[in-house]
C-alpha positions as CSV (number, residue, x, y, z in Angstrom):
1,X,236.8,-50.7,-66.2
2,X,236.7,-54.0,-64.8
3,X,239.5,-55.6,-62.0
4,X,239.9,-59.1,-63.1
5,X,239.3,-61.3,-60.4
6,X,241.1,-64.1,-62.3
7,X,244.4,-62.2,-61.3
8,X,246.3,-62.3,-58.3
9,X,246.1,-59.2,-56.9
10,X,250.2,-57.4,-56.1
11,X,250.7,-55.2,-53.0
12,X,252.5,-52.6,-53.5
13,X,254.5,-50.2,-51.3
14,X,253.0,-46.8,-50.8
15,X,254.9,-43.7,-49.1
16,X,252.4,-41.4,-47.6
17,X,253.1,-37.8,-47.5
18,X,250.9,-34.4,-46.0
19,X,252.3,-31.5,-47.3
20,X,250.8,-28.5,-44.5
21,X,251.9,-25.7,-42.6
22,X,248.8,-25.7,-40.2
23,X,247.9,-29.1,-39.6
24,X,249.4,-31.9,-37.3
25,X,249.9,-35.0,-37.3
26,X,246.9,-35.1,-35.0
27,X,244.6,-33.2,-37.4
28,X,246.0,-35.1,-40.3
29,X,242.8,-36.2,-41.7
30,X,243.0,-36.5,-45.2
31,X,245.9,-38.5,-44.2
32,X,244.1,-40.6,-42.4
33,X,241.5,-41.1,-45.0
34,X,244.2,-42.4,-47.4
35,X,246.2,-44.7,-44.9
36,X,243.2,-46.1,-44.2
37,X,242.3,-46.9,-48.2
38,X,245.8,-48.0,-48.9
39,X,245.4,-50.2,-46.1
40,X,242.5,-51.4,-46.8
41,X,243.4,-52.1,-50.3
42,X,245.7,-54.8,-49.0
43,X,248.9,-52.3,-50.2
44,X,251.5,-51.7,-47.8
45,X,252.0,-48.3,-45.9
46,X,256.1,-48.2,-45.5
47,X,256.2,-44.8,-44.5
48,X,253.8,-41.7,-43.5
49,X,255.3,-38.7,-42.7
50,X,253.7,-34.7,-42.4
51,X,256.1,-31.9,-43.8
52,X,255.5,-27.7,-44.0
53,X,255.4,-26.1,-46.9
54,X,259.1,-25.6,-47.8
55,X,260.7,-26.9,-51.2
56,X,263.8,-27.9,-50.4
57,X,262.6,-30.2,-47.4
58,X,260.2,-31.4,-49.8
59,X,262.4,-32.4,-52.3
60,X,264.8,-33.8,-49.8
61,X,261.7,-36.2,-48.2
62,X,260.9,-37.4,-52.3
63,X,264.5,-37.5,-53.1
64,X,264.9,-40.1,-49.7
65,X,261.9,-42.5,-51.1
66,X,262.8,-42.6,-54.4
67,X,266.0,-43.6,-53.7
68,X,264.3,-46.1,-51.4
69,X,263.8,-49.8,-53.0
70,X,261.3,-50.4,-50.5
71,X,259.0,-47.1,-51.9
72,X,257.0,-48.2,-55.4
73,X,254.9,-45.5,-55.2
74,X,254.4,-42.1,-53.1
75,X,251.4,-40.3,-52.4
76,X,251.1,-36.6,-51.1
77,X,248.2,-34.6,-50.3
78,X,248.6,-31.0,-49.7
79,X,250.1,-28.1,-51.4
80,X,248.7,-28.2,-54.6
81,X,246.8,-25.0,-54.7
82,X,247.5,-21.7,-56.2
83,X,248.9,-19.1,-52.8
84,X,252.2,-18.7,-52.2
85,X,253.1,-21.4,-50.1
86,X,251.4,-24.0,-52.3
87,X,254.5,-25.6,-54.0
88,X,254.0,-29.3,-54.2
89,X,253.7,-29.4,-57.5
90,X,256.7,-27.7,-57.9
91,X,259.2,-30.3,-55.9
92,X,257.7,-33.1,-58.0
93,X,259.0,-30.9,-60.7
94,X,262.3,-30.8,-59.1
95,X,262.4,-34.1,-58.7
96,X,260.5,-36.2,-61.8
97,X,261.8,-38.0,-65.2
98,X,258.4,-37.9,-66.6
99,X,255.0,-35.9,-66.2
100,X,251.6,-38.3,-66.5
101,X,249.2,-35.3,-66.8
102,X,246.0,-37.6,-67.5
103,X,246.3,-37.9,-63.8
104,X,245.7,-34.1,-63.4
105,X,242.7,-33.7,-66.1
106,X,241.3,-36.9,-64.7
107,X,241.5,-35.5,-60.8
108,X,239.5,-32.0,-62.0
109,X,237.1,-34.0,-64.6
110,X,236.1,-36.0,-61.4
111,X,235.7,-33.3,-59.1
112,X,233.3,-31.0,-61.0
113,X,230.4,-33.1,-60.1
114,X,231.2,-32.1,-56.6
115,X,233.2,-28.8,-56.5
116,X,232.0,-27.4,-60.2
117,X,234.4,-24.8,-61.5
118,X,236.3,-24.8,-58.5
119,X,238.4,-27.5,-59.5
120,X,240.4,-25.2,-62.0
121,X,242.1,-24.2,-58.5
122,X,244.0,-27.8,-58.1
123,X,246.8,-28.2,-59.3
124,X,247.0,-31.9,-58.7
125,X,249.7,-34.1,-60.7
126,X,251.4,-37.2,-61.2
127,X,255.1,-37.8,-62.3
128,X,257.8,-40.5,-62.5
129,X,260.9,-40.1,-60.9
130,X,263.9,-42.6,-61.0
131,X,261.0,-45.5,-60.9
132,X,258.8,-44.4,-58.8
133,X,255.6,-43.3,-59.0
134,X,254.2,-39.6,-57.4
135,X,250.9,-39.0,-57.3
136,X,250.1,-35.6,-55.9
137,X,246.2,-34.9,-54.3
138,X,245.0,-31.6,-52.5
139,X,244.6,-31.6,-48.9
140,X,240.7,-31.8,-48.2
141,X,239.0,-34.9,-47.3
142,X,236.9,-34.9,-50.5
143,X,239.6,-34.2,-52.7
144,X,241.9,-37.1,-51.2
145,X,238.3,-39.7,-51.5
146,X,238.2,-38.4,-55.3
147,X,241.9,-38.7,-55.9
148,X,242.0,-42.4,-54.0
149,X,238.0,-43.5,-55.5
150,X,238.2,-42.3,-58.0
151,X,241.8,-43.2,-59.6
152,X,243.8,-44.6,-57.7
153,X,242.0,-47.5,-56.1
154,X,241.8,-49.0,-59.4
155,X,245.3,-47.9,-61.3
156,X,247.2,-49.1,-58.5
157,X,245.4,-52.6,-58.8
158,X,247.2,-55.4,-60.5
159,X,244.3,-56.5,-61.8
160,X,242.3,-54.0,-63.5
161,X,241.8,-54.3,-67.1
162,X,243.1,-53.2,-69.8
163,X,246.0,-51.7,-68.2
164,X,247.5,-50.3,-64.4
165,X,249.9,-48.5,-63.2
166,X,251.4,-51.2,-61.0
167,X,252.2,-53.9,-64.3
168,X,254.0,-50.6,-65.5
169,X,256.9,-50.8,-62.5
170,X,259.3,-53.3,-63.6
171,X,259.5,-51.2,-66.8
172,X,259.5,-47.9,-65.4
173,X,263.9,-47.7,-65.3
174,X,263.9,-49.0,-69.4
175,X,266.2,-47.2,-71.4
């Protein structure tokens, strides 16, 4: 679908969050990969942070940006696969209002082309929590290019056509 370039194109502020109990801050590379698209982009990075594996802190870390009016939308990467330590999806659960599971089967239809039946392994997700957006990626460098390329880029743009995520925001709190 088409961004309008008759529209004025909105920043928006993006939380960035690697969920890993091996990597650093250092070896953060899918990390790195989205900074560098949000940035790029023109949206704003307010935070980037790099937790382990453990719900509760998890929760606690979503719980803090969603609560924060400077946070629009939060992106993690990590944790979404299927071992024992792979519980990302499960603090968004903790945490969300509403599930947006087109984000999901769009995230595995796109990565079949490169990964085949693989994908059925990710457990990638999307929710809304208290206004806020969560968008949650695997951890590998392709899978964080698919999520951002292939997705993201676009529904986080004010002007793509017919419809974003980021027009959606000052109606996310309606009752």
């Amino acid at each position: 679908m088409p961004i309008d370039e008759s529209r004025t194109f909105k920043p928006i502020n993006i939380a960035l969050l690697t969920v890993s109990d091996t990597r650093t801050h250092k070896e953060d590379t899918s990390g790195d990969i989205l900074a560098e698209r949000i940035e790029r982009k023109g949206h704003i990075l307010v935070y980037r942070n790099l937790l382990r594996d453990e719900k509760s802190v998890l929760v606690a870390q979503l719980h803090q940006w969603i609560d924060d009016e400077q946070v629009d939308v939060i992106i993690t990467t990590g944790g979404t696969g299927l071992t024992g330590r792979d519980i990302t999806p499960e603090a968004l659960n903790a945490v969300k209002d509403k599930d947006i599971p087109g984000f999901g089967e769009l995230f595995r239809y796109l990565s079949i082309d490169k990964i085949g039946t693989s994908t059925v392994q990710s457990r990638a997700c999307a929710v809304v929590a208290r206004g806020t957006y969560i968008f949650a990626l695997p951890g590998s460098n392709g899978a964080v290019k698919d999520g951002w390329d292939g997705i993201l880029d676009t529904q986080l743009d004010s002007r793509h056509r017919p419809c974003n995520f980021v027009e959606l925001i000052p109606r996310l709190l309606e009752k």
